[in-house]
N, C-alpha and C positions, 0 to 999 in steps of 0.2 A: 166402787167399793161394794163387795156384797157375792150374791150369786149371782151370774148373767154372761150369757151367750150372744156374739153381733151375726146378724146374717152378714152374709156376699154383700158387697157395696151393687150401687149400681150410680154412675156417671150421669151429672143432668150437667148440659155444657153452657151456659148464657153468652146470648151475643147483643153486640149494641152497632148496627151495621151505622157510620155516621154519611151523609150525604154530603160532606167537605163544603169548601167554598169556592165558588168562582169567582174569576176577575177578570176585567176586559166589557168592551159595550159601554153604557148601549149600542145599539145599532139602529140607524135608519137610510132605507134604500129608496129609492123612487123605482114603481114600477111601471118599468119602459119598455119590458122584451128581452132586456140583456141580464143575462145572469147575476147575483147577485150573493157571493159568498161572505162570510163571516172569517177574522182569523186572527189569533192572539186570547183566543181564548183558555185560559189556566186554572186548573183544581189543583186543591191542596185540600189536603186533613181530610180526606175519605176513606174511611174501613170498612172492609165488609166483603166477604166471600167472593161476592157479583159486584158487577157495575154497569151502567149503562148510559147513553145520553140522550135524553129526555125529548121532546119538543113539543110542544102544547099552544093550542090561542089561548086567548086572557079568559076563558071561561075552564083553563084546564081541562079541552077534551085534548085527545094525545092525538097529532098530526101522523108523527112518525117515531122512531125509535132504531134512528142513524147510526152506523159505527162512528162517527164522529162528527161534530157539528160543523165544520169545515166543507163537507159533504152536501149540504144543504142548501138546494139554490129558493132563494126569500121571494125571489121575483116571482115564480110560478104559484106562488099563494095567495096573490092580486093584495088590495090595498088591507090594511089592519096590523095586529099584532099578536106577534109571537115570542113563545119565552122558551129559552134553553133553559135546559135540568139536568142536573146528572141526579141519577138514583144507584143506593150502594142499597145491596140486599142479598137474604139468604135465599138457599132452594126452595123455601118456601113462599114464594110471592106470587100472588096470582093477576090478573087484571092488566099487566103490560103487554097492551096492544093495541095498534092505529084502531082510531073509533071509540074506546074507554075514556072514562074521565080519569085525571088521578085521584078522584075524591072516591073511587070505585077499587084504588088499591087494595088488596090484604095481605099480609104478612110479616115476616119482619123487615125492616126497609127505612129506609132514611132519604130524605130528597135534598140537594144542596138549596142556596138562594137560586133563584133564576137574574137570568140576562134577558132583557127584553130585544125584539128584534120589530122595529119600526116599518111598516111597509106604507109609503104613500102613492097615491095614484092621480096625479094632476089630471082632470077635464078643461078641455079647453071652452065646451060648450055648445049651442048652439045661438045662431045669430038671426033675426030676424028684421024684417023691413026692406025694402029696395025692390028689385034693381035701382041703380041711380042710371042718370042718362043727362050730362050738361054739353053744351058748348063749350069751347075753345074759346072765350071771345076777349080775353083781359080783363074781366068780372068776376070777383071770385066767387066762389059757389061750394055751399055747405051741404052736408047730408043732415036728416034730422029722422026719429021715427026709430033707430037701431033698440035694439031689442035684445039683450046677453040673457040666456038661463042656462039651467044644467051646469055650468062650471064650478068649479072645488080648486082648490088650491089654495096655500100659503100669498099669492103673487099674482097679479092680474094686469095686464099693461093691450093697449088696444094697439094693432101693428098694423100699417098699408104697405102692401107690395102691389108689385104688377103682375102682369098675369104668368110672369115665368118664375116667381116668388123671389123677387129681388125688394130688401126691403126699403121702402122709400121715405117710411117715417115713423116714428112713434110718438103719436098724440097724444096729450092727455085726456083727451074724449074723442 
């Protein structure tokens, strides 16, 4: 009402990129040498211009930034943990790159939950005491003096084989 003229419009567009969610995992691989992939992994509910998949250790520095997490061999990252991420985001993002943290992200951008990806690295150890050196004579004869360190693992069981690795027994001590 009244006197008044509008300028030209001009267009501001808002976005809200969402980082959906995954499903699938966890994961845990023992690391032995042999490859070690991930599969069954599924997003839902991600919008946003971009997307991308993610993969970070538990401190959030960025390992890599895979075309898909399937792609990803866990075993060559030796023991610890890693978390898959999808990130959905606009042109404007910056900081996505191996070596960044995501906490080092800017833009607009959204990260899904993560998947954790378990790597463990059993050591068998190192053994000390011996050589042993008995007779054959019908008296039985014990070792004593054995010495375990260095070993890690879930599982620890002491094995005698012969010398061609045939095993002969598993002792409780």
């Amino acid at each position: 009402d009244g006197c008044f003229a509008f300028s030209n419009s001009i267009s501001v567009t808002r976005t809200e990129p969402l980082g959906g969610t995954l499903t699938g995992g966890p994961f845990e691989f023992c690391v032995d040498g042999t490859p070690d992939m991930v599969s069954g992994i599924i997003l839902s509910g991600n919008s946003g211009a971009n997307s991308a998949w993610v993969v970070t250790d538990d401190q959030g520095n960025i390992l890599g930034v895979p075309p898909s997490p399937e792609v990803v061999d866990f075993d060559g990252a030796g023991a610890g943990v890693c978390l898959i991420w999808n990130i959905s985001y606009e042109a404007s993002l910056t900081g996505l790159a191996m070596g960044n943290n995501v906490s080092g992200l800017d833009g607009c951008y959204a990260l899904s939950n993560s998947i954790s990806v378990t790597r463990i690295e059993p050591l068998g150890g190192t053994l000390s005491g011996g050589p042993f050196e008995f007779c054959v004579d019908g008296m039985p004869d014990m070792v004593s003096g054995i010495t375990l360190s260095g070993n890690s693992g879930a599982n620890s069981s002491w094995v005698v084989t012969d010398d061609q690795g045939n095993i002969l027994g598993l002792p409780p001590t």
